[in-house]
N, C-alpha and C positions, 0 to 999 in steps of 0.2 A: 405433465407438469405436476410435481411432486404436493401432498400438503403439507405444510411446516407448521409450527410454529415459534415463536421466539422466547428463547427463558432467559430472563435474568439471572443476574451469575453475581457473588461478591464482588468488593473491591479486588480483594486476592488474587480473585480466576486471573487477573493481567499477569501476576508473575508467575503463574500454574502457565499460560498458556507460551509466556518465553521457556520457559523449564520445558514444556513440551517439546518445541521447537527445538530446544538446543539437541536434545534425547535424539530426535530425529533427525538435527544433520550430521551427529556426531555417529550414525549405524555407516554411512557414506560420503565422508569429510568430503572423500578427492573426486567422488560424483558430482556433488553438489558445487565446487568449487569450479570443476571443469565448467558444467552449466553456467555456473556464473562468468566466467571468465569471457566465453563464447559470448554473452548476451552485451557485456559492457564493449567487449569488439563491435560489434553487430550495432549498437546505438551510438558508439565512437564514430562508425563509418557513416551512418545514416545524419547524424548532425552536422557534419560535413560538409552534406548537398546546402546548394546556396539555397538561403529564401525560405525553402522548404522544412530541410533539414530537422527542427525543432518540433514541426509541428508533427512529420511523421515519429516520430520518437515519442510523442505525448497519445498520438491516436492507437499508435502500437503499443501501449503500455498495459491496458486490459487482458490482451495476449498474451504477455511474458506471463503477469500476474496470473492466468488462467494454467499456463504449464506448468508453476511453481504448485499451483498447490492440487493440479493432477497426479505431478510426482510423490507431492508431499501424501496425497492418500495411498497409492501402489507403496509407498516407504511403510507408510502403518501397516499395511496388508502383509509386509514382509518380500512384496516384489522389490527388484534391479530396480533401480536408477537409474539410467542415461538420459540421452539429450534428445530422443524422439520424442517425450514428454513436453519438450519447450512447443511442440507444434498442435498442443489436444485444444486451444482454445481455434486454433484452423477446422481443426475436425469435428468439433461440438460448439455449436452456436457460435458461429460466424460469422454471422451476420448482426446479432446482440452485443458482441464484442466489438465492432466497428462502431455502432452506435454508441456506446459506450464511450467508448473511446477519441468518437467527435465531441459529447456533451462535456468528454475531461478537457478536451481541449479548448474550445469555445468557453469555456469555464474557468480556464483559466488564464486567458486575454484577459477577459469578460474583469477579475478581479485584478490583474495588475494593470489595468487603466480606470478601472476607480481607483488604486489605491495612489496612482499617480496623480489622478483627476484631485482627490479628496485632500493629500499630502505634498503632493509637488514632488514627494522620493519615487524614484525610480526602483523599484522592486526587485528587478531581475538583475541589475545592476550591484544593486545592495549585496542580493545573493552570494551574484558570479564572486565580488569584491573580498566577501568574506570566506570564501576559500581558499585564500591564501594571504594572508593579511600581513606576512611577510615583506610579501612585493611591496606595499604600498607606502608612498610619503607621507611623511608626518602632518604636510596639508589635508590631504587624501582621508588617512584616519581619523581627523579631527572632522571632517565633513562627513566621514560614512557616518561618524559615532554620533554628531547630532541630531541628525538625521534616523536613526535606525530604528530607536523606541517606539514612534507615532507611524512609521512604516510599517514596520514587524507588526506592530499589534493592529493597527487597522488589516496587514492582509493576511493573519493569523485568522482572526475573526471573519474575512470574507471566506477564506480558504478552505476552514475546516469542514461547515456542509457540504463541500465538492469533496473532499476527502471522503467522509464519509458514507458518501452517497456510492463511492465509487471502488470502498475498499471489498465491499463483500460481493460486488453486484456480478465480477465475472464470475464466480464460484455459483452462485445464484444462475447466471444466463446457461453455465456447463454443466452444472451437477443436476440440477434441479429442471431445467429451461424452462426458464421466466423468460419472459418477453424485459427486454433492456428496461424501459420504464418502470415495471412492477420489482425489477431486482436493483435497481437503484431506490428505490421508495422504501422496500424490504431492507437495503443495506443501510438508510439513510436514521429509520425505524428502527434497526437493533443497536444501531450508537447511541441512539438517545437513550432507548431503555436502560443499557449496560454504559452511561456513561463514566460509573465510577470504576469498574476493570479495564475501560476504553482509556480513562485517565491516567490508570497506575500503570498500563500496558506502554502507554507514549512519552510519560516522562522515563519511565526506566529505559524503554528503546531509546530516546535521546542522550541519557548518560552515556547506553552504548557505545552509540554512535559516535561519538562525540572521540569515544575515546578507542575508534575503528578509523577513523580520520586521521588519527595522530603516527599511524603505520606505516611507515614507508611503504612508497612504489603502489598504493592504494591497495596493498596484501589483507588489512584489516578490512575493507569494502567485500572482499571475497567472501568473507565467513558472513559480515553483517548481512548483506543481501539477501542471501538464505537464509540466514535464521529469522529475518523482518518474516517471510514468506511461509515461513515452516509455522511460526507462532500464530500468524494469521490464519494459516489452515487448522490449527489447535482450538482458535477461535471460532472459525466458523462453526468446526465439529459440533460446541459444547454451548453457543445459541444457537444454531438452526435447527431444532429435534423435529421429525415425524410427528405426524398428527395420530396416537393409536385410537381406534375405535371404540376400545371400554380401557381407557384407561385404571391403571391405580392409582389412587386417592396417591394427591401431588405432593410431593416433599420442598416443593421449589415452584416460587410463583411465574408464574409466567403471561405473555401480552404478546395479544396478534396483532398486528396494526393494523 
């Protein structure tokens, strides 16, 4: 188990670390895109299974997350790209990765029945609703849109600790092997510290996104997926540093949690 420590980074580092990301999906467009392609198939098919369906797709997500930014370091190294990469979070910490991946799950029940409990709106509902807001009657719209403010913002606010907690943690269980609990606590602990590059990092991915959704055929989801995962591995790179033994006098502060 590796020693780290955690540095804080400017507001800036958020659009240094999409700039990154883009740099590196853009050395293997059509690697990175195949990957993608494959993975929305693969969680297409798996949402599918009745009952189940959803919740393997949420406990499987630490996984994907774990290949993307395996690839994403062999890309810096100057290694190929394929799709054996999707399978390193099977092959390094395994077992970290499940767990993980049950507390994303359970974690996320867990807030959309409070936020039902608290609000009366149905969360997931809201969601589904708003991705295609075409379909829906004028009744429909009128009830999402009353509804969505005090939804949205109560399970924004329950949401984002679980977020957090869970965006660095498989990089943490693979790169480094932490034990699940210590690299959720570590991932939970560099959002707070860096939460103004964490800030500038998530509205500017929302712009993106936003306007990756508007691509037919879900063509714009291809690129955004990777690049969400690319800039994430940029992030992780540039908080998680080595602990050196005699260091040189620091130019950038930094906090261990």
């Amino acid at each position: 188990m590796s020693e780290l420590t955690v540095t804080r980074m400017p507001a800036a580092a958020g659009v240094a670390w999409i700039r990154a990301g883009w740099s590196l999906f853009v050395q293997a467009p059509i690697q990175w895109t195949g990957m993608t392609a494959l993975v929305f198939l693969t969680l297409m098919a798996l949402s599918l299974i009745p009952l189940i369906g959803a919740t393997f797709v949420q406990v499987l997500s630490p996984f994907i997350v774990a290949g993307y930014l395996a690839a994403s370091r062999a890309g810096s190294a100057g290694q190929t790209i394929n799709f054996l990469f999707l399978a390193a979070g099977w092959r390094e910490g395994r077992e970290s990765m499940l767990v993980i991946g049950i507390v994303y799950m359970l974690g996320t029940v867990l807030t959309f029945t409070l936020v039902g409990f608290l609000t009366g709106g149905d969360l997931a509902t809201l969601l589904r609703e708003s991705q295609n807001p075409g379909a829906l009657t004028p009744e429909q719209a009128e009830r999402l849109m009353a509804g969505a403010l005090p939804t949205l913002a109560l399970g924004t606010l329950l949401f984002a600790p679980l977020l957090m907690a869970t965006w660095f943690s498989p990089g943490l269980a693979m790169f480094e092997r932490f034990p699940p609990a210590r690299a959720m606590w570590w991932s939970l602990w560099a959002c707070l510290v860096n939460w103004r590059p964490v800030l500038t990092y998530s509205l500017l991915l929302g712009v993106i996104g936003l306007g990756a959704v508007l691509i037919p055929f879900g063509l714009g989801l291809l690129v955004f997926l990777p690049l969400t995962l690319t800039a994430t591995y940029a992030a992780y790179r540039d908080i998680f540093q080595p602990v050196v033994a005699d260091p040189l006098p620091a130019r950038i502060e930094e906090a261990t949690p």
